[in-house]
N, C-alpha and C positions, 0 to 999 in steps of 0.2 A: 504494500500500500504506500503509496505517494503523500507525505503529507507536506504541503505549504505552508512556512511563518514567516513574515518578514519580508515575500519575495522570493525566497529560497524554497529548493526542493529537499523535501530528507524522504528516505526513504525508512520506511518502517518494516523493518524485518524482524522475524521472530529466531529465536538462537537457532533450531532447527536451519531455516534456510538460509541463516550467515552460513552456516558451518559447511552446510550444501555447497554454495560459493566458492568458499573460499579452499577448501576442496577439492573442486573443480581448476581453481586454478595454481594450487600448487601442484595439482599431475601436469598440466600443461606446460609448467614451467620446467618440471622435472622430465615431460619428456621433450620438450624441445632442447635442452642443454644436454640430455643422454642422445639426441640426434647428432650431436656436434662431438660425444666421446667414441658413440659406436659406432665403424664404417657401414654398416651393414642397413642401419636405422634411418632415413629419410624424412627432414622435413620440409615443408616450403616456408613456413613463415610460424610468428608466433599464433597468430589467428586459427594456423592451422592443425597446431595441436590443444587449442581451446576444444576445437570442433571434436578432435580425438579422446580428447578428455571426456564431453560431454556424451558421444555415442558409445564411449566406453561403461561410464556409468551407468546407461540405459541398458549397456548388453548384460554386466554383473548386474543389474537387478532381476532380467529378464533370463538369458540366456544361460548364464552359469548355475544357476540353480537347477535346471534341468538337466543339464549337462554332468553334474552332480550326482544325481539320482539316478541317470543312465548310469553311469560306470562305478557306482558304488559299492560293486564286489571288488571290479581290480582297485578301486582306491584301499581299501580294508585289506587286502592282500598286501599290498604295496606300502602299508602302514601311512598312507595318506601323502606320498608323497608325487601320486600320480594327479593330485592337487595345481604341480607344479605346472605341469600338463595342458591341462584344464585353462590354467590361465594364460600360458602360452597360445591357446587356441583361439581365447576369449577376444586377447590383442592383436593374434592376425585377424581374426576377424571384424575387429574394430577398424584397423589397419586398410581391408577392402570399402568400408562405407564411405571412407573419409579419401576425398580427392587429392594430391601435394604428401599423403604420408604414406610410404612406404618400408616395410621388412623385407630384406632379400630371401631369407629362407625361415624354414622352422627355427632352426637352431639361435639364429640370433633374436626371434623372437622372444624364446624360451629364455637369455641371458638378457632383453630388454624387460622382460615383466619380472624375471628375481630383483635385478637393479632398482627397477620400478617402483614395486611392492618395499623393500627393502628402504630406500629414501623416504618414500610418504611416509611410512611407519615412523622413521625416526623423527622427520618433520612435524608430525601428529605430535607423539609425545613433547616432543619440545614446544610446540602451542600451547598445549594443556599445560605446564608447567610452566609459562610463562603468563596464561591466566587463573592460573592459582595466584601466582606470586602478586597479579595487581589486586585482585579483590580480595 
């Protein structure tokens, strides 16, 4: 919601969909800088891994969770780490919807979503910790 005081625009958002946001755009950021470490990983612009970011979180809300449930003997066999898998497939497939980004193969796909995963994690934590610390 948009609210007006003074002339000014604020915008009214609830903690939910800050956190949506912002989110959103630390994967972007983290995958357009892991475009620039990994030969393998393609991007065209910053814009363009916003887009990757946001059809990615449509696909993990959508698509991974079925994908899940499909192979959830070999993940249970494989102690869960056909997980890895999974999200490797999540991101090439994220990777086709989105125009300007591209993965050359499996493989480096599989080392862009550990990288991936592995930096928002840490990025996350260090948020929350640094809004503990103000309030």
């Amino acid at each position: 919601m948009i609210i007006v005081r003074d002339g000014k625009y604020f915008f009214n958002l609830k903690k939910q969909e800050m956190n949506f946001i912002i989110r959103i755009l630390v994967i972007a950021a983290v995958s357009f800088g892991l475009a620039h470490v990994l030969n393998g990983i393609h991007v065209d612009s910053f814009w363009t891994a916003l887009v990757f970011a946001v059809v990615l979180a449509i696909l993990n809300l959508i698509v991974k969770p079925i994908l899940i449930l499909l192979t959830l003997p070999v993940t249970i066999i494989t102690l869960g780490l056909f997980l890895f898998v999974i999200n490797a497939l999540v991101v090439l497939l994220a990777s086709k919807f989105v125009n300007g980004f591209s993965i050359d193969n499996f493989w480096w796909g599989l080392l862009f979503s550990l990288i991936l995963s592995l930096l928002t994690s840490i990025l996350d934590k260090q948020m929350e910790k640094d809004k503990r610390r103000l309030f």
